[in-house]
Structures are given as C-alpha cells and as structure tokens.
ChimeraX commands (.cxc) that place a marker at each C-alpha (Angstrom):
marker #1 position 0.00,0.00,0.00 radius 0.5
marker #1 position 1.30,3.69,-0.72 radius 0.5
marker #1 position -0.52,6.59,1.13 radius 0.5
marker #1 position 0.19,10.17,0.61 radius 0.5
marker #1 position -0.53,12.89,3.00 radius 0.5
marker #1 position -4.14,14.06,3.18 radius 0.5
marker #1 position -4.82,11.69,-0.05 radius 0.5
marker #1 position -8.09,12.50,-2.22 radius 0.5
marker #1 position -8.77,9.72,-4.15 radius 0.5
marker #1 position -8.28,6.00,-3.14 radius 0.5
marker #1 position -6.84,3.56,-5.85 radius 0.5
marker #1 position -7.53,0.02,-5.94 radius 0.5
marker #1 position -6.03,-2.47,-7.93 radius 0.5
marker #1 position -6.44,-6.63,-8.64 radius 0.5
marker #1 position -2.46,-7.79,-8.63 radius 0.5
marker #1 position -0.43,-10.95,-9.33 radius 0.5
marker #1 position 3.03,-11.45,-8.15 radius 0.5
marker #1 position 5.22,-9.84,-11.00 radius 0.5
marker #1 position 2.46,-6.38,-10.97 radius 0.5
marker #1 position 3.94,-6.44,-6.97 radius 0.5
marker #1 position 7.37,-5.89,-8.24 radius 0.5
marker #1 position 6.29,-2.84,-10.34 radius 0.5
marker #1 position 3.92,-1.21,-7.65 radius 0.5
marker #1 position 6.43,1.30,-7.03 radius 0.5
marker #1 position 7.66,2.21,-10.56 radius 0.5
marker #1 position 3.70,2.36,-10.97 radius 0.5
marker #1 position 3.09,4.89,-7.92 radius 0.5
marker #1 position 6.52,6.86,-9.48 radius 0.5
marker #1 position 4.56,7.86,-12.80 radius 0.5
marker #1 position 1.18,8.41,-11.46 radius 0.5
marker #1 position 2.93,10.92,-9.48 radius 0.5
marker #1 position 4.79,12.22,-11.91 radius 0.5
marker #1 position 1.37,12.90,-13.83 radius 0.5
marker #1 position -1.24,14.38,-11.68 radius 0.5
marker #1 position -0.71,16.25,-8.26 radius 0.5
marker #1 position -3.65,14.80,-6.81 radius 0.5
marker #1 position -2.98,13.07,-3.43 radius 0.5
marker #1 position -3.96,9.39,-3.59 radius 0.5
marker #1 position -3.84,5.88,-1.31 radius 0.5
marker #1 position -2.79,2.87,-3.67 radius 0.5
marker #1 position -4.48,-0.03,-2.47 radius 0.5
marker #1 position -3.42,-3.53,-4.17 radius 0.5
marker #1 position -4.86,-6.66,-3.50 radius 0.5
marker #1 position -2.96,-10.17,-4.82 radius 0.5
marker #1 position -5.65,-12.53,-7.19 radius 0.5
marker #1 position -4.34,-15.87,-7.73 radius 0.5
marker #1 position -6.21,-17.47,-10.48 radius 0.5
marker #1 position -7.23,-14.75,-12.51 radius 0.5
marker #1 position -8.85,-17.24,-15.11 radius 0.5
marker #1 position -11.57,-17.45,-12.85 radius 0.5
marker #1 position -11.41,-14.77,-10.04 radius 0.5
marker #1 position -11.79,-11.83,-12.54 radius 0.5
marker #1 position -14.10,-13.37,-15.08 radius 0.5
marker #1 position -17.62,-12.47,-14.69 radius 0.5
marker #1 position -19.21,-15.62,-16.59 radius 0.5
marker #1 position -17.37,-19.45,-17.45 radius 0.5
marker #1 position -16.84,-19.51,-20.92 radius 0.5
marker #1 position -14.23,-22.13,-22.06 radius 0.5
marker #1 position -10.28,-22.00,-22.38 radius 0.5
marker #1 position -8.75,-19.57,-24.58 radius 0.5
marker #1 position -5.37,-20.16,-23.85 radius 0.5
marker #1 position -4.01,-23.20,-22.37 radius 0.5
marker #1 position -6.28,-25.82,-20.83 radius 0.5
marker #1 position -7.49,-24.17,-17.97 radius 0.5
marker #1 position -11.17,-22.90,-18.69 radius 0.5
marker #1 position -12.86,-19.34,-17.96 radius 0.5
marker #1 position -14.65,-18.90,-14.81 radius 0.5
marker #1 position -17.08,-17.38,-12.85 radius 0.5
marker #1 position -16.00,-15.08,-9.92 radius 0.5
marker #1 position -15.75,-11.63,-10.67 radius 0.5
marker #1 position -18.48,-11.33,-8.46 radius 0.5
marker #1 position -17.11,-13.23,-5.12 radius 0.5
marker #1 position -14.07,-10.79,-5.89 radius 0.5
marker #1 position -16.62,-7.86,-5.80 radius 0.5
marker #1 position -18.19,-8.99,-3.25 radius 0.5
marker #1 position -14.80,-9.33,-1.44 radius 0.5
marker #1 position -13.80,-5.39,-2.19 radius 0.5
marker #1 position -17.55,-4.53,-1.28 radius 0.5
marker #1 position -17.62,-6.10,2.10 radius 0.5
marker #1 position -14.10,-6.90,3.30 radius 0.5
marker #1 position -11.69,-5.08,2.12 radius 0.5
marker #1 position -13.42,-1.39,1.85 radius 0.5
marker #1 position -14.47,-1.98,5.55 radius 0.5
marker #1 position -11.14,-2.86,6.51 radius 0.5
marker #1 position -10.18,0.61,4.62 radius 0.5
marker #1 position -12.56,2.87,6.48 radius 0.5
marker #1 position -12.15,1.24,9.67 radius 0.5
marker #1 position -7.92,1.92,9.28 radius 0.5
marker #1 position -9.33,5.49,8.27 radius 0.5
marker #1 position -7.23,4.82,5.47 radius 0.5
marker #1 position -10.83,6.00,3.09 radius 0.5
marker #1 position -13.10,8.34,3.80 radius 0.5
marker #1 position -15.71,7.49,1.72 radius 0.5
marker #1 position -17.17,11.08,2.26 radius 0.5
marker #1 position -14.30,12.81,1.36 radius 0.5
marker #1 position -12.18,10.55,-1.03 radius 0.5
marker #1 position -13.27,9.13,-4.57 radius 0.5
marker #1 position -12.57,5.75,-5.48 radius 0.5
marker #1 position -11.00,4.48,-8.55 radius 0.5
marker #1 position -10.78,1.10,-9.99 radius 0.5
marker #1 position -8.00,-0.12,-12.19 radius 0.5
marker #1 position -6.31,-3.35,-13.86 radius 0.5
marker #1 position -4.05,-4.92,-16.59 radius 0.5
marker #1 position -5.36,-7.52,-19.08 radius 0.5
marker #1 position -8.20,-9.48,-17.17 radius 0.5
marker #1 position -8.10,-7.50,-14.53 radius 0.5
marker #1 position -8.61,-4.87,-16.57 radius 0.5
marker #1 position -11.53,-6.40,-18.09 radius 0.5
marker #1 position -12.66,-6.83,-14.38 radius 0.5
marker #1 position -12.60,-3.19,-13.64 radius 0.5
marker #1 position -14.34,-2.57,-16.69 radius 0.5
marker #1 position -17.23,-4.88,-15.57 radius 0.5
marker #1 position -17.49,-3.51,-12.33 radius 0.5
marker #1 position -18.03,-0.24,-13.56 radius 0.5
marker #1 position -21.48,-1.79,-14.60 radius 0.5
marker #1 position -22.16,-3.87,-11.21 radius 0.5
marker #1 position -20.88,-1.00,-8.50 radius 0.5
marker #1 position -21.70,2.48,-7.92 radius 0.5
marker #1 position -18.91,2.85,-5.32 radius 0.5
marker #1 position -15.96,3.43,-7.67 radius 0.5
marker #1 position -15.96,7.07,-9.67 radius 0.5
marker #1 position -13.81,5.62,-12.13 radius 0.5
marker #1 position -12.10,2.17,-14.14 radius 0.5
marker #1 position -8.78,2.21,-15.78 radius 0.5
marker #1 position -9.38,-0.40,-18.16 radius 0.5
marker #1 position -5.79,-1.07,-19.43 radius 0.5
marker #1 position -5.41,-3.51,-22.06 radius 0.5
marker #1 position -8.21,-5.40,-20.99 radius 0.5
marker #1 position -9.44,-8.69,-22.09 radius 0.5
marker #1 position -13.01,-7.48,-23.99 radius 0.5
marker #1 position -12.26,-10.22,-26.22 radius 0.5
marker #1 position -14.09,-12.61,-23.48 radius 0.5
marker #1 position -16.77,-14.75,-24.87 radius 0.5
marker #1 position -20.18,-12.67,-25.02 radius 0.5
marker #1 position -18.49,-9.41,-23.26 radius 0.5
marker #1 position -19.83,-7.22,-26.17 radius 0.5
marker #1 position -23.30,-8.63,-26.12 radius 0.5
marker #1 position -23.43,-7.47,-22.30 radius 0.5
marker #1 position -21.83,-4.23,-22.82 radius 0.5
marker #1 position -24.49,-3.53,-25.28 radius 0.5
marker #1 position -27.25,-4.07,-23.04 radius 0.5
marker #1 position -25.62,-2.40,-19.78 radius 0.5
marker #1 position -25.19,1.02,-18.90 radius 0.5
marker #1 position -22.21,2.18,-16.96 radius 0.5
marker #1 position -22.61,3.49,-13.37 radius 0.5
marker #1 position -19.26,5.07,-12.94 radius 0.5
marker #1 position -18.55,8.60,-14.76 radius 0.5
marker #1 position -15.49,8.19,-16.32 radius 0.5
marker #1 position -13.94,4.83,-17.77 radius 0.5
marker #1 position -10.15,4.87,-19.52 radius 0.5
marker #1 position -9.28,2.29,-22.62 radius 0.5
marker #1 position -6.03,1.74,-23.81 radius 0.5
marker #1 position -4.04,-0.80,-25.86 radius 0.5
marker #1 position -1.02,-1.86,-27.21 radius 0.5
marker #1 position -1.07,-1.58,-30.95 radius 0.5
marker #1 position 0.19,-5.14,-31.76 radius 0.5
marker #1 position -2.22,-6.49,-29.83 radius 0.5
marker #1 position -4.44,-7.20,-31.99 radius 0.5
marker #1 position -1.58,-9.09,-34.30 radius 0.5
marker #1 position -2.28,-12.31,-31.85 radius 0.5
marker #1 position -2.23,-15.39,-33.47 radius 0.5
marker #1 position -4.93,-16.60,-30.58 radius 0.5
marker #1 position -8.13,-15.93,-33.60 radius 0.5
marker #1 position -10.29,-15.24,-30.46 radius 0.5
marker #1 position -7.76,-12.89,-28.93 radius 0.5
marker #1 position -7.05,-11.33,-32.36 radius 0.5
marker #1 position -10.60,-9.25,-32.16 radius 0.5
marker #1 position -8.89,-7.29,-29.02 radius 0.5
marker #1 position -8.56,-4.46,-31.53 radius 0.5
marker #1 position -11.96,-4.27,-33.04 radius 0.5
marker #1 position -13.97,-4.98,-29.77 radius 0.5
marker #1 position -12.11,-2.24,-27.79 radius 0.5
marker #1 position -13.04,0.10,-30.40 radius 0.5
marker #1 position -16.85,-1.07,-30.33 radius 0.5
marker #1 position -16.39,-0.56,-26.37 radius 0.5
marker #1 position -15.19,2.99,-26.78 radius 0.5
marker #1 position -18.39,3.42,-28.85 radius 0.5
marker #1 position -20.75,1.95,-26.68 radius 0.5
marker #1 position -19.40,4.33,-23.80 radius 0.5
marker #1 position -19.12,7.50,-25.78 radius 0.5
marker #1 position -22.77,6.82,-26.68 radius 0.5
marker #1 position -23.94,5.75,-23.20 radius 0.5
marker #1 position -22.65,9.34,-21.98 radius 0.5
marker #1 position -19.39,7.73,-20.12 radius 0.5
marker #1 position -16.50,10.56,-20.30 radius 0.5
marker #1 position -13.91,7.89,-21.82 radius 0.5
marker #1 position -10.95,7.95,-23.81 radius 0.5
marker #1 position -9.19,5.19,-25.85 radius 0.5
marker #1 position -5.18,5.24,-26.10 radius 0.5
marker #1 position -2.92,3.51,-28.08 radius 0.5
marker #1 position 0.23,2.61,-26.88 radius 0.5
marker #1 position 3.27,1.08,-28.71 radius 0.5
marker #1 position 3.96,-2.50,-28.64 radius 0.5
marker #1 position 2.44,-5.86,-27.68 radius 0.5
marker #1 position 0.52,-6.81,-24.77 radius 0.5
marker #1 position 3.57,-7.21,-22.60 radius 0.5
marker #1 position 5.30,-4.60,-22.61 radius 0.5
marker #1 position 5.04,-1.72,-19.62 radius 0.5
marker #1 position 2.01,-2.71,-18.43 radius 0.5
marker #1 position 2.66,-0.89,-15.02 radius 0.5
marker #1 position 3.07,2.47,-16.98 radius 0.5
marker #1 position 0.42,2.13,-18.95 radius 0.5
marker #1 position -1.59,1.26,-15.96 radius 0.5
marker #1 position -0.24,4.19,-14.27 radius 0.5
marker #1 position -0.96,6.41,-16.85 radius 0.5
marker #1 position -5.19,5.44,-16.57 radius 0.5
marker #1 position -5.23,6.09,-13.22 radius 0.5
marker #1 position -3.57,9.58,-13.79 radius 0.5
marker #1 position -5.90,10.51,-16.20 radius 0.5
marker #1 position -9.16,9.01,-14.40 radius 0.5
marker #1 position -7.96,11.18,-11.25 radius 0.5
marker #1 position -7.18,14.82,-12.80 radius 0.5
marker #1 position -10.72,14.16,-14.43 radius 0.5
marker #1 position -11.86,14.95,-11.11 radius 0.5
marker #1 position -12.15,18.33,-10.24 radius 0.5
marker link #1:1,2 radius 0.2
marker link #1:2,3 radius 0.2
marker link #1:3,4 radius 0.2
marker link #1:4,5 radius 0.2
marker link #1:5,6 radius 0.2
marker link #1:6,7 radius 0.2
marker link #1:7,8 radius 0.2
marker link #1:8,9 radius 0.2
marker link #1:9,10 radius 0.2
marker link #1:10,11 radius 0.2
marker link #1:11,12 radius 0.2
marker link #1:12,13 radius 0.2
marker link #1:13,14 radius 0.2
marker link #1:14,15 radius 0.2
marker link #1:15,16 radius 0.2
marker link #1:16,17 radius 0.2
marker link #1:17,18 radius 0.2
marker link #1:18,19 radius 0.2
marker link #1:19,20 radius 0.2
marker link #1:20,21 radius 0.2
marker link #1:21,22 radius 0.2
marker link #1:22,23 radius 0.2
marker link #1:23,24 radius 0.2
marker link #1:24,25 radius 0.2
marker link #1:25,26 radius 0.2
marker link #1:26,27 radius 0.2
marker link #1:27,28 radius 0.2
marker link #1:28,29 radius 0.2
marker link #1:29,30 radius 0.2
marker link #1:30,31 radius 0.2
marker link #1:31,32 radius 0.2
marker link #1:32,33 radius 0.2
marker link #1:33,34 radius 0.2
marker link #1:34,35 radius 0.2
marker link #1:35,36 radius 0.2
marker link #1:36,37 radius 0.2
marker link #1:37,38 radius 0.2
marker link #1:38,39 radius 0.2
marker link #1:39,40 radius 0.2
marker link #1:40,41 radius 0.2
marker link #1:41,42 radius 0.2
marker link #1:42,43 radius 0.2
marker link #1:43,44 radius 0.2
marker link #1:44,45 radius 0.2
marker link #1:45,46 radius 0.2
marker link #1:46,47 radius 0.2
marker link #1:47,48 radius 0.2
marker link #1:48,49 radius 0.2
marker link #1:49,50 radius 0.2
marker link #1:50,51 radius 0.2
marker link #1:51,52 radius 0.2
marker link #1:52,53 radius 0.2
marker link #1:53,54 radius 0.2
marker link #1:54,55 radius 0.2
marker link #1:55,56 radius 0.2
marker link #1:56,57 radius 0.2
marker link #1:57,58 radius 0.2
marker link #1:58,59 radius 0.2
marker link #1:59,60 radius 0.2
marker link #1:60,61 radius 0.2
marker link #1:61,62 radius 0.2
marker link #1:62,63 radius 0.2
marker link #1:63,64 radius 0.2
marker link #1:64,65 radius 0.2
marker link #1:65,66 radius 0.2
marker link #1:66,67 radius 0.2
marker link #1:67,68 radius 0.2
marker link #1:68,69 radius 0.2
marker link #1:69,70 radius 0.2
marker link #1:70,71 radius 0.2
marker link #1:71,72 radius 0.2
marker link #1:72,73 radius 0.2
marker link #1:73,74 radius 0.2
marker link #1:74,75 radius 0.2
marker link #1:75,76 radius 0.2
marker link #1:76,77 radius 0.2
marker link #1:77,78 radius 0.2
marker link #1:78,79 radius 0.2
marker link #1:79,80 radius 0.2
marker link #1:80,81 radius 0.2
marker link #1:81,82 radius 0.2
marker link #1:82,83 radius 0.2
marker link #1:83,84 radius 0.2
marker link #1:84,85 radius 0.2
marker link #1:85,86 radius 0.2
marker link #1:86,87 radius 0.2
marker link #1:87,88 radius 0.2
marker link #1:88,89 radius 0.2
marker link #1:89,90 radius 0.2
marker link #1:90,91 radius 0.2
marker link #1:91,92 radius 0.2
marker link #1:92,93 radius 0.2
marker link #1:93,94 radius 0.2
marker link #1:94,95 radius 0.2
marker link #1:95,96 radius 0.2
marker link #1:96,97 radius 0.2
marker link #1:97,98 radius 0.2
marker link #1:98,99 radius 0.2
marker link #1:99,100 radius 0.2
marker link #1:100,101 radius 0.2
marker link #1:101,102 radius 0.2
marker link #1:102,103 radius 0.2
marker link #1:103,104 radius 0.2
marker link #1:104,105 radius 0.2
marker link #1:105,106 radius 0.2
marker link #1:106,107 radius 0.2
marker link #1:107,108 radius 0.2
marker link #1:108,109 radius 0.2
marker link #1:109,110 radius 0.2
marker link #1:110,111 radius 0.2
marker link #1:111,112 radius 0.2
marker link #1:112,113 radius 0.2
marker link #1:113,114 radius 0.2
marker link #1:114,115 radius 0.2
marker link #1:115,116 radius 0.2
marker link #1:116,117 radius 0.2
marker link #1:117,118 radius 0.2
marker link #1:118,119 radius 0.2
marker link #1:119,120 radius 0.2
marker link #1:120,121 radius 0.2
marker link #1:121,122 radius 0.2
marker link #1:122,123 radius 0.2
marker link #1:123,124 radius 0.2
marker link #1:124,125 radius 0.2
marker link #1:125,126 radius 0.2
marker link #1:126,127 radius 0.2
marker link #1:127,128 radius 0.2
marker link #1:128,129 radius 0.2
marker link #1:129,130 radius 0.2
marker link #1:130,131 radius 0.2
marker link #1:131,132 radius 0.2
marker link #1:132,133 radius 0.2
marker link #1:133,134 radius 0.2
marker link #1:134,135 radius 0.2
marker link #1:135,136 radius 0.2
marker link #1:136,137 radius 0.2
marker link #1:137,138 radius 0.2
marker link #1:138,139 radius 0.2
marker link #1:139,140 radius 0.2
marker link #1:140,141 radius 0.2
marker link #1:141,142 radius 0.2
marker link #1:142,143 radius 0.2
marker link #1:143,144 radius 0.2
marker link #1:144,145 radius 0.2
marker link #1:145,146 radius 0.2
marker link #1:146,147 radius 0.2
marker link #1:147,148 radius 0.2
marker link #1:148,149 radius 0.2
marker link #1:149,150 radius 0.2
marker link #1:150,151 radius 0.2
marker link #1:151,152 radius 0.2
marker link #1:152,153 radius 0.2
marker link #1:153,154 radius 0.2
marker link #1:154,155 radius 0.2
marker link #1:155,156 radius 0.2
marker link #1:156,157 radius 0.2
marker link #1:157,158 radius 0.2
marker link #1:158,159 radius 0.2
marker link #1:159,160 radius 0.2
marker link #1:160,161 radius 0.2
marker link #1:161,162 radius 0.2
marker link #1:162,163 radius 0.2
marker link #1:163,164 radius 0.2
marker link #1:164,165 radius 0.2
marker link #1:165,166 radius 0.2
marker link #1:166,167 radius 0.2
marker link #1:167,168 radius 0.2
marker link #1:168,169 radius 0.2
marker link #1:169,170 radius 0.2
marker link #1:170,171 radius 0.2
marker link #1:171,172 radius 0.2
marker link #1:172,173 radius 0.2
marker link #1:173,174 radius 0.2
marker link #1:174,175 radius 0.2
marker link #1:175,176 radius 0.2
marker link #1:176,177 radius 0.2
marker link #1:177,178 radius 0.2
marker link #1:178,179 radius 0.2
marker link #1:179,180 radius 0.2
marker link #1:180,181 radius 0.2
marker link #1:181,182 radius 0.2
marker link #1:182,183 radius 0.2
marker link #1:183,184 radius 0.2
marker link #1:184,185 radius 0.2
marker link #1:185,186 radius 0.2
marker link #1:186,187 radius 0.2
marker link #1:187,188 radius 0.2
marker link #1:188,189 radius 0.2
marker link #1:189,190 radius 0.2
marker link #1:190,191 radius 0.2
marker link #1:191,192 radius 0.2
marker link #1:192,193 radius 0.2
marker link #1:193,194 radius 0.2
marker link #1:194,195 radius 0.2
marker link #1:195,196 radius 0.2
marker link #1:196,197 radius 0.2
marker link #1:197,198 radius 0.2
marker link #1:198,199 radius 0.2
marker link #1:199,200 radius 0.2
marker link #1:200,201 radius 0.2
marker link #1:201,202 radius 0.2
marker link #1:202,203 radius 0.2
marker link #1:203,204 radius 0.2
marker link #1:204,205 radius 0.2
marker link #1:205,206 radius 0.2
marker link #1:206,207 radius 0.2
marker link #1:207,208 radius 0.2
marker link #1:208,209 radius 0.2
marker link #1:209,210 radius 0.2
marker link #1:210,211 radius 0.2
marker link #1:211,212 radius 0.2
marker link #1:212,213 radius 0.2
marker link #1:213,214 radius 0.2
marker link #1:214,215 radius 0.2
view
C-alpha cells in the first residue's frame, strides 16, 4: 500500500506477483502525472482465469477454462476489504473518490465492475481482455454506473495469433463506442507495442488521467 498525506482519491487495484514488483515504478509515474494526493491499495488474485471473469466460458489459452468469480471478488472489495479501509481510516468514503483499475483481465474486471458498483468514480481499463466470450453482447445491453472509464491498448495487440484474442482491436473500439454513446466521459489510447510490454506504466498512466478528471 502507498498513502500520501491528506490523499483524495483512493486507488484500488487486482495484482499478481510480477504487478507487486512494479507497484512502485507504478506509484513513481502516477505521481509524476497528476498532483492529486492518492492511497494505492493492491490486492494479490491468484487465479485470474476465474477470479476476474464475470461468466465461465471455455479455455482460450491453455487448458485451464474461464470462470465465474468476478463477483465473489466484488463482493470481497464490497464487504471486506473497503471496511477494513474505512475502519484503518485509510478512506473516507465522504471525502475521497474511489477508482478502480487493472491490466489484461483485470482490466476487463474493472471494466465490468463499472457496470455492477456504484462505489468506484472511475475504471482504468488497461489492455483489458473485452475479447471474453459474449463481453460485447453485455456491454451492449448495460449502462455504466461510474462517470469516467479509460481504454487503452497496445497496438500489436491485436496481431495475436490466438483468432479469439485477435478481435482485441476491433472490440475495444466497439467498447469505446458503446461508452461514448452511453454518456461515459472515456478515452481510448494507443500505446506502442504488444501486450507485454510496460504494463505498469500504462496502468499508471489510466489512473492519472481518471484522477485529474476529477475536479
């Protein structure tokens, strides 16, 4: 966890183990982007083919298939670790704004949230996975509850040889669409290279530009 002095705006974030190592270079740009005052909140998933997912669909990559609990992780932010927050006085929920933000899946998992939660002000989708099975037919029949949502993604991405990870480009596009529409204040970046490459500055670089939305 980082915590500035007096912080503003609370960021929370779905980790593995090798987004821990980067935390810091992470906190480093988002400062060096915004002078809001912020409390950086990560919390460690560890099977993200299932504990981001919002619906079981079947393997893309590998063998293992797609699961089913985004919402026992929401449920987890919602009623465990948000209390834990307040009762630290780390958040003030009256005073602070909350932002959401991930990389790949749990990117796609901040996305969805943004539809299930009216707690967080704000997703940094960052080169999120909206090539899951159906995640464009829900999209189209949802409407966002948080104000702002940020898109970005690599622009090799969608050069994949996975054919069902391929569409990364053209259903990130239709997403940007569907929010633009739906009255979300969004914004889709590219960034250069593949989807492995400096994911905690691009990740850093949503959150910077979700906070100094905020006025």
């Amino acid at each position: 966890m980082y915590k500035a002095d007096q912080p503003e705006m609370l960021l929370v974030q779905p980790v593995d183990s090798h987004d821990l190592e980067l935390l810091d270079d992470e906190v480093a740009v988002i400062e060096s982007q915004t002078v809001k005052h912020f409390v950086m909140v990560a919390f460690e998933v560890k099977e993200w083919q299932s504990e981001l997912t919002p619906w079981a669909a079947p393997a893309v990559f590998g063998k293992i298939p797609l699961g089913d609990g985004a919402e026992n992780t929401l449920s987890y932010l919602n009623n465990v670790l948000m209390g834990e927050l307040q009762n630290s006085q780390i958040y003030n929920a009256d005073t602070m704004k909350c932002l959401i933000g991930g990389y790949s899946l749990a990117g796609l998992f901040a996305l969805w949230v943004c539809y299930q939660s009216m707690m967080f002000h704000g997703a940094a989708a960052v080169s999120p996975s909206v090539w899951y099975p159906d995640w464009l037919s829900y999209a189209e029949s949802h409407q966002p509850m948080a104000p702002s949502v940020y898109l970005s993604l690599g622009d090799k991405e969608e050069r994949a040889k996975n054919p069902v990870m391929s569409r990364v480009g053209e259903c990130i596009r239709r997403q940007n669409e569907l929010l633009v529409k739906q009255g979300v204040n969004t914004i889709l970046e590219w960034n250069q290279g593949n989807h492995f490459q400096h994911s905690d500055e691009r990740t850093a670089k949503g959150f910077a530009w979700l906070m100094n939305q905020i006025q």
